[in-house]
C-alpha positions in Angstrom: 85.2 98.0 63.1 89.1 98.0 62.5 90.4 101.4 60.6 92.2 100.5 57.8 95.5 101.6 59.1 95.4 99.3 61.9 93.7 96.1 59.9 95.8 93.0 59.8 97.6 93.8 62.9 98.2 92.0 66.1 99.0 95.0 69.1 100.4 93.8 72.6 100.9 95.6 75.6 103.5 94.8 78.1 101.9 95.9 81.3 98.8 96.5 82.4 98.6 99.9 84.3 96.7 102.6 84.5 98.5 104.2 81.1 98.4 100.7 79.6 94.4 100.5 80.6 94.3 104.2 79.2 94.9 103.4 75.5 93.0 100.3 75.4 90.1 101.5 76.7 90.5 104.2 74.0 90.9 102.1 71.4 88.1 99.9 72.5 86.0 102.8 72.8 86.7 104.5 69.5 86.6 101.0 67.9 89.7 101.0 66.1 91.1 97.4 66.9 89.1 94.4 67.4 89.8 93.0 71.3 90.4 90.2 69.8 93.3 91.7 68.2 94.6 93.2 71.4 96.8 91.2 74.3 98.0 92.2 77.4 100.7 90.7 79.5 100.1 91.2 83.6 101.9 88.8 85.8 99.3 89.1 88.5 96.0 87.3 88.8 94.2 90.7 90.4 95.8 92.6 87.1 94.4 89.9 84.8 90.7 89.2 86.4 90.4 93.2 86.1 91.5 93.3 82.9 89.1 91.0 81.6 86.3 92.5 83.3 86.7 95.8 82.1 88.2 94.8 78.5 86.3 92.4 77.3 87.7 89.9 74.3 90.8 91.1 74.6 93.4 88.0 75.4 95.1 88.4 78.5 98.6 86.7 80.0 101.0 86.0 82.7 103.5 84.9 80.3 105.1 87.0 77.5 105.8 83.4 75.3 101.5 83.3 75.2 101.1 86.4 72.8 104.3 88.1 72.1 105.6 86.0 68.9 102.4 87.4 67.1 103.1 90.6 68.1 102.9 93.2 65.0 103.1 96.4 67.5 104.9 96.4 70.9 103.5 98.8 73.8 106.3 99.2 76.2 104.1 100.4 79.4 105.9 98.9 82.8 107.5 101.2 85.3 110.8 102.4 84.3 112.7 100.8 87.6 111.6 97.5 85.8 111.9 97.8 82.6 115.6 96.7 82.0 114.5 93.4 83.2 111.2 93.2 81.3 113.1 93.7 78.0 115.5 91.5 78.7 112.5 88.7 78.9 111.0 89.9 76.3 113.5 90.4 73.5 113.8 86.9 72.5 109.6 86.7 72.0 109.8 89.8 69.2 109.1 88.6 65.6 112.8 88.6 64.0 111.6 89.9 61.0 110.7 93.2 63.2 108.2 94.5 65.1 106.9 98.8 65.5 107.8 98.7 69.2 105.7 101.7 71.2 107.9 103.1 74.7 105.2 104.5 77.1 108.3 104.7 79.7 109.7 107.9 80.8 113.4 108.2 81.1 114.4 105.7 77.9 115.9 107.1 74.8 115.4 105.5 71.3 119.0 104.2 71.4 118.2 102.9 75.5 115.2 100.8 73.6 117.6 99.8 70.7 120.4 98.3 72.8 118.0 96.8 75.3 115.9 95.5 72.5 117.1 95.4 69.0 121.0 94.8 68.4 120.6 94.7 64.7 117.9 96.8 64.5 115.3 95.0 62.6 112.7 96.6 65.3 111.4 100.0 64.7 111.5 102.4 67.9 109.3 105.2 68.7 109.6 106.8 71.9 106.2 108.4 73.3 105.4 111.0 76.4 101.3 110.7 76.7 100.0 112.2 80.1 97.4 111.1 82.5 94.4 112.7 80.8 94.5 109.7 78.1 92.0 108.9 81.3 89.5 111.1 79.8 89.9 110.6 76.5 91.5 114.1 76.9 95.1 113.6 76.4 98.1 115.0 75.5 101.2 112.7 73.5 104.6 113.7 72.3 106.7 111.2 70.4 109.8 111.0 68.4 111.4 107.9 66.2 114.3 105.7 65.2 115.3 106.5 62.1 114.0 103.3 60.6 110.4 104.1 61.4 108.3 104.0 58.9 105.1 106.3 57.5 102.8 103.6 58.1 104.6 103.3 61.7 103.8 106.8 62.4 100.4 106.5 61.4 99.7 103.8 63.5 100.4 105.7 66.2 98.8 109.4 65.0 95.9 106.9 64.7 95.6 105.6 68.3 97.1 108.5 70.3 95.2 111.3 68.0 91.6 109.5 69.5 92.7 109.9 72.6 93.7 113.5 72.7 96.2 115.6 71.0 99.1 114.2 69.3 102.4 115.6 67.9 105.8 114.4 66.3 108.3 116.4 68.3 112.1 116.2 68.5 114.0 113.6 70.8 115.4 116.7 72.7 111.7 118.3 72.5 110.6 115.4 74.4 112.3 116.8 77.6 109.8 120.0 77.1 106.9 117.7 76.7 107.9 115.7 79.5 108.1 119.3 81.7 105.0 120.7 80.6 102.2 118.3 79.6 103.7 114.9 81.0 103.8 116.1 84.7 101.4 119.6 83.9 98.2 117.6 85.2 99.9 117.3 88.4 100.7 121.3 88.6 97.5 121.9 87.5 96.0 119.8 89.7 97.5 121.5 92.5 96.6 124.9 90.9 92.5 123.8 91.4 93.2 122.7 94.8 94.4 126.3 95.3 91.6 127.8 93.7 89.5 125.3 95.8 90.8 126.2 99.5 90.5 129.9 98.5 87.0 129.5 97.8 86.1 127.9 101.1 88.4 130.2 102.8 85.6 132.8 101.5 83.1 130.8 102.5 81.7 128.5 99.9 81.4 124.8 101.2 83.8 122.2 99.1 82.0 120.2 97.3 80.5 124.1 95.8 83.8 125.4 95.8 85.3 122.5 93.9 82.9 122.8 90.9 83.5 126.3 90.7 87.0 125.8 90.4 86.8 122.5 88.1 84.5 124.1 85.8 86.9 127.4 85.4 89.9 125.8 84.6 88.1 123.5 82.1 86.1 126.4 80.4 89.2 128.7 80.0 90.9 125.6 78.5 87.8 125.2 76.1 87.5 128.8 75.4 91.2 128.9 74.1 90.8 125.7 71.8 88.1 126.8 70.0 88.5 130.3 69.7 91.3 132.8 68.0 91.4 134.4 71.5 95.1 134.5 73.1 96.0 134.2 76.5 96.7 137.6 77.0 93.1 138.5 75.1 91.1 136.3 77.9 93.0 138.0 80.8 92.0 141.3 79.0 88.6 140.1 78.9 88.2 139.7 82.3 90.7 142.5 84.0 88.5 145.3 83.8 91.0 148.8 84.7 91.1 149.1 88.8 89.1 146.2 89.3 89.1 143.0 91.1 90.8 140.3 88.8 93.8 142.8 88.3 93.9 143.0 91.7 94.1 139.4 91.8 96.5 139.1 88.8 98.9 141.5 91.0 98.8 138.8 93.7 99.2 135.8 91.4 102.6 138.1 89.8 103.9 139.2 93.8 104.0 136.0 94.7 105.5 134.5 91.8 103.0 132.1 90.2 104.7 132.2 86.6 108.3 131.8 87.4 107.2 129.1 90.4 105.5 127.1 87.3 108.1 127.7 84.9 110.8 126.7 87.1 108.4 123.2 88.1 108.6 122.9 84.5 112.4 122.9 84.5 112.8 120.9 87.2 111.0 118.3 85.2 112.5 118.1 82.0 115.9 118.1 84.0 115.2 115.5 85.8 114.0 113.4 82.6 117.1 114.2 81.1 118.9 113.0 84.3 117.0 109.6 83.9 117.6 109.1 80.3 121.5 109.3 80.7 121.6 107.0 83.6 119.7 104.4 81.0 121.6 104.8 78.1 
């Protein structure tokens, strides 16, 4: 059941969110790790009954002492506004000899994780942006690493995230532009179906019609570029056919500033990351 890269290893999660839920549930389903192999620390009893329910033989714990100590990877997945104080608990439950630690938090550097975790720095750090399609299996992860990590490390994590979506070594800096674009782009695009949505009932197809049409769209033009050698520009061409109605449409979309309104979204994002990083370092 267990892939060889990830045999002989105990994984724990700190937290027990949605993200958290994410990556078990894909590792469950792809059946990479034995449950048994997996734990999960959730101080409340709702968190934990749900857990178990939905995750079945994986050990799940109120208390970090329970699991931690045979910990041979560390998922870091609380909120950020906690997570100075959840480290702080946790630090002295790490195997001394070191542990991969895995940071599913936004706004903490790989020196924020070292000096809140890992003085001497016998624990290896990577620093990871996934996004909320990990949901569906459909993901999209960023990460970058302390110098010390390992091949094997990397692997480990190539391993988990790559069955869960797409998966890329980027940059520490890069991270800000992964952050930007794929961490918060579900959100924009998201709110780019909801347009398409409203406009389609605004021309008279009913909702629940109008939100297929636009769910299906998006997810076929996403499909169309992944598996073809087609460009951006070559599906627009595709479908603007000279003086017809998608150019006229495209001339709308370009009036009313759809590309620099995402671009600058984008920005705002990444900034704001950065912003959060500093303020935790």
């Amino acid at each position: 059941m267990t892939s060889d890269i990830l045999a002989n290893k105990k994984f724990c999660f700190v937290g027990a969110g949605a993200m958290a839920g994410a990556i078990v549930g894909g590792i469950l389903r792809n059946k990479l790790i034995a449950p048994e192999n997996i734990s999960m620390i959730a101080p409340s009893d709702a968190t934990r009954n749900k857990v178990k329910a939905l995750y079945k033989g994986v050990v799940v714990s109120a208390a970090a002492s329970n699991v931690l100590p045979a910990a041979d990877v560390v998922f870091l997945a609380v909120k950020p506004q906690v997570a100075p104080e959840v480290m702080e608990s946790i630090k002295q439950y790490l195997k001394p000899t070191g542990v991969l630690v895995v940071s599913v938090m936004a706004g903490f550097t790989v020196a924020g994780l070292e000096t809140a975790l890992d003085g001497k720095q016998q624990h290896r750090m990577i620093r990871t942006m996934p996004n909320t399609n990990l949901l569906a299996g459909h993901g999209c992860v960023g990460y970058s690493t302390a110098s010390n990590v390992t091949a094997q490390d990397e692997a480990v994590v190539n391993k988990i995230f790559g069955s869960l979506g797409f998966c890329a070594k980027v940059t520490e800096m890069q991270l800000l532009g992964v952050t930007g674009l794929a961490g918060s782009g579900p959100a924009y695009v998201a709110t780019f179906i909801e347009a398409l949505s409203d406009a389609g009932v605004k021309n008279g197809l009913p909702r629940a019609l109008s939100n297929k049409y636009a769910f299906h769209t998006v997810f076929g033009t996403a499909k169309l570029l992944l598996e073809s050698d087609l460009s951006t520009l070559q599906v627009k061409e595709m479908v603007c056919s000279p003086g017809g109605t998608t150019i006229a449409g495209i001339e709308a979309l370009e009036k009313n500033g759809l590309r620099y309104a995402t671009m600058s979204a984008v920005n705002a994002s990444a900034e704001k990351s950065l912003l959060m990083a500093k303020s935790k370092v």
